[in-house]
C-alpha positions, 0 to 999 in steps of 0.5 A: 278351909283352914291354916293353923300358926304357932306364935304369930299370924305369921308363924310357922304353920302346924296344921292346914286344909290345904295340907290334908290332900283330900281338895274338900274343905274340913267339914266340923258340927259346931260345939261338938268338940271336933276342933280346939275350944278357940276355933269353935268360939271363933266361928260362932257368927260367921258368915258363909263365905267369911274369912277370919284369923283367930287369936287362940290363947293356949287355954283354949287351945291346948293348954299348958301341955301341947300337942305332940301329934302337931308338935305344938309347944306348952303354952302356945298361943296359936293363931287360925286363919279360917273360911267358912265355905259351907254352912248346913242348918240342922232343920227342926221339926 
């Protein structure tokens, strides 16, 4: 699960889990650019279960022109809430 905030751990909420209406957790594979560069180094070493906030500079999140699909300003810095719910290990042969 997830909350996405603009400016602040306490700033306006530009994207969320929550508000995507399917009840399931967002379900990404880890450095294959499903999410914003700072959400996948941010959760390189969690712990299922873990709860963390990112503090995400707009360099790695996006950058200095925005998003107009979640109408987040040039040069933000952006701030994630997240809790890995779930892990799934790829197995090797």
């Amino acid at each position: 699960h997830y909350e996405g905030r603009i400016g602040s751990a306490d700033g306006p909420i530009y994207d969320s889990s929550a508000d995507r209406g399917t009840g399931q957790a967002y379900a990404l594979v880890l450095g294959a650019g499903d999410v914003i560069p700072g959400v996948d180094l941010g959760l390189y070493d969690m712990c299922q279960g873990e709860v963390r906030t990112l503090d995400i500079p707009s360099a790695l999140a996006y950058g200095d022109r925005g998003s107009k699909v979640y109408r987040v300003p040039g040069k933000s810095r952006l701030f994630w809430k997240v809790e890995l719910a779930t892990l799934y290990r790829e197995q090797s042969n």
